[in-house]
C-alpha positions as CSV (number, residue, x, y, z in Angstrom):
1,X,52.4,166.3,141.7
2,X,49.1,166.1,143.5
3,X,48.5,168.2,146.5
4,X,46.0,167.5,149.1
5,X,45.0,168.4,152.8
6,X,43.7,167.1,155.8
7,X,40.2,168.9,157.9
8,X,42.4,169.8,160.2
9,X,44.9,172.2,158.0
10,X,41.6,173.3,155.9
11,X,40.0,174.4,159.6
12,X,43.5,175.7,160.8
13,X,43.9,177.7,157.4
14,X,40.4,178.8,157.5
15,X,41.1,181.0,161.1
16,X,44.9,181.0,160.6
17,X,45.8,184.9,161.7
18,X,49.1,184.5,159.9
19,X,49.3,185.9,156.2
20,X,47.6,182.8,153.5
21,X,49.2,184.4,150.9
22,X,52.6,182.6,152.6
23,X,51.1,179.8,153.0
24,X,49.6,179.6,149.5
25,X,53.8,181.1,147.9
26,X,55.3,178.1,150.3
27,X,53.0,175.4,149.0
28,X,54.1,176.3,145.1
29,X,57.3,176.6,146.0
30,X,57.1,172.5,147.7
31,X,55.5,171.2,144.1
32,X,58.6,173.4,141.6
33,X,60.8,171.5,143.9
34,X,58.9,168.3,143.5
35,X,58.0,168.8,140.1
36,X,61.9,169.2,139.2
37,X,63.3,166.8,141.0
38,X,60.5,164.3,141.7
39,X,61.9,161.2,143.7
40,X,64.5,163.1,146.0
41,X,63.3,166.8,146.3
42,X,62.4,166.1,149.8
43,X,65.7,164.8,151.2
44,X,66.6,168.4,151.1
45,X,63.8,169.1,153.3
46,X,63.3,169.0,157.2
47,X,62.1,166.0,157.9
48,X,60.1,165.5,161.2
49,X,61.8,163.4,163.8
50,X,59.8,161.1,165.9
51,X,59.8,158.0,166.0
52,X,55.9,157.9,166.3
53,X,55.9,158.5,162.2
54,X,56.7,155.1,161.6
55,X,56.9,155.2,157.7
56,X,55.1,158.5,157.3
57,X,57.7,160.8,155.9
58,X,56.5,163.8,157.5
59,X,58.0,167.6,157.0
60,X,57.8,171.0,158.2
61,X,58.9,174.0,156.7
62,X,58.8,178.0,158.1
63,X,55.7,179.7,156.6
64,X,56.7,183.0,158.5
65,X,59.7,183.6,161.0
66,X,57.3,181.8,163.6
67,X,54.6,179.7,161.6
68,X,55.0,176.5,160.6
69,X,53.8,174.2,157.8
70,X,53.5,170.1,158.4
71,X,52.7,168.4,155.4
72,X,53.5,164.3,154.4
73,X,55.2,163.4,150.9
74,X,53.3,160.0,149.6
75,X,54.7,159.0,146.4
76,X,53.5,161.8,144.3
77,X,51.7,163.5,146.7
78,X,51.9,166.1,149.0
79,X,49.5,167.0,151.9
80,X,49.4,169.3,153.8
81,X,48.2,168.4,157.1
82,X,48.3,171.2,159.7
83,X,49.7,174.8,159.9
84,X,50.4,177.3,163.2
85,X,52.7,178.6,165.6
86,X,56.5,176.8,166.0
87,X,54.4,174.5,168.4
88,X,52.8,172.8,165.7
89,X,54.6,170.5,165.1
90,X,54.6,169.0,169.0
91,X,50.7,168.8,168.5
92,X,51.0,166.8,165.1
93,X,53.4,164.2,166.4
């Protein structure tokens, strides 16, 4: 499983207030799923939706009790595209 990111979670991460340590537990915790179960392990995930995704197969998933990770599954990939508040995911779509 490859991960990768976008500028905007590196920038987001970079002056995110909430703990990276989370953020860095939830991400390995997204590839042992993926890495055990790689061609459904995200059905069991929240998938984002709006129809504005088209094909993208965008995610979130709870990084604290009110942060939020969005990140994309593409084949055998994972990135991680932005990270913040519950609102998050209203400014990715």
């Amino acid at each position: 499983m490859k991960i990768d990111w976008t500028p905007r979670f590196k920038a987001q991460l970079d002056r995110y207030t909430g703990v990276q340590e989370m953020v860095i537990s939830r991400t390995a915790e997204l590839i042992r799923k993926a890495e055990s179960n790689p061609t459904t392990w995200h059905r069991y995930e929240e998938k984002l939706k709006d129809d504005s995704f088209g094909s993208v197969q965008a995610y979130k998933t709870a990084v604290t009790s009110g942060d939020r990770l969005v990140y994309v599954v593409e084949k055998d990939q994972i990135i991680l595209v932005d990270i913040g508040k519950h609102e998050v995911m209203d400014d990715y779509a």
